[in-house]
C-alpha positions, -999 to 999 in steps of 0.1 A, spaced: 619 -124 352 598 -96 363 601 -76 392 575 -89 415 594 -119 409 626 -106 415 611 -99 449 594 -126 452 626 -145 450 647 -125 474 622 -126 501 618 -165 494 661 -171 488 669 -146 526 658 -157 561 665 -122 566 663 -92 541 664 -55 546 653 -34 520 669 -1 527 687 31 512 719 22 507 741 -4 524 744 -11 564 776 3 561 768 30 540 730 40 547 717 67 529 691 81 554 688 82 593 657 55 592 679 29 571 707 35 595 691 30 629 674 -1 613 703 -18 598 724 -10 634 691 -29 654 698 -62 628 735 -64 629 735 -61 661 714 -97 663 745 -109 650 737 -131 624 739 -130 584 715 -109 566 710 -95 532 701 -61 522 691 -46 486 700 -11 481 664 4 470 681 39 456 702 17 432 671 -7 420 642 18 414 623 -9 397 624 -27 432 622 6 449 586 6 433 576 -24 426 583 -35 469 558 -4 476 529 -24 455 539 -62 468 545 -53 502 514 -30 505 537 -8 523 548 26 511 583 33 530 617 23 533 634 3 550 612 -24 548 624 -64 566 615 -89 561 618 -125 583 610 -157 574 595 -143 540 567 -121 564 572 -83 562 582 -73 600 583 -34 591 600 -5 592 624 16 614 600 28 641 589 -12 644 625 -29 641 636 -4 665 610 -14 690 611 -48 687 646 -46 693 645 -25 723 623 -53 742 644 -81 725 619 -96 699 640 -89 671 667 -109 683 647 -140 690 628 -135 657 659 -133 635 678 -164 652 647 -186 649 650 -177 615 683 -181 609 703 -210 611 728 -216 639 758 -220 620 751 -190 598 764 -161 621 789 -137 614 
């Protein structure tokens, strides 16, 4: 499988993935960090691919996304953004009402 499938894939298989630098718990930049914080703090199951340790996803997001920075998430298999976007939306609680219509109600933590 290639790597736009790859992606493909993981967008498809996640109601909610965040592509990031490192791992929420373990974020490797201030922009991954305050991102991950805003979407565990919706409370429900998401997953996350460590872009610094899959450069070929790294890149190949860049070109399928048509968006050149990290952390990217994605809901519902629709790009939502990056940090200065998550962190808005989840300020004026979209992000929370976005992520649980996307996710399933018994699938919190």
């Amino acid at each position: 499988m290639d790597v736009m499938e790859t992606i493909k894939q993981q967008i498809s298989e996640n109601p909610v993935i965040l592509y990031m630098k490192g791992s929420p718990n373990a974020p490797q930049c201030g922009f991954s960090q305050r991102t991950s914080q805003a979407v565990m703090s919706c409370g429900k199951r998401f997953a996350y691919v460590d872009v610094l340790a899959n450069p070929e996803i790294r890149e190949g997001l860049k070109q399928y996304a048509n968006w050149p920075t990290y952390p990217q998430l994605w809901v519902g298999g629709e790009l939502v953004g990056g940090c200065d976007i998550v962190t808005e939306m989840y300020e004026n609680g979209e992000l929370k009402t976005l992520i649980e219509s996307a996710v399933p109600a018994d699938s919190s933590d």
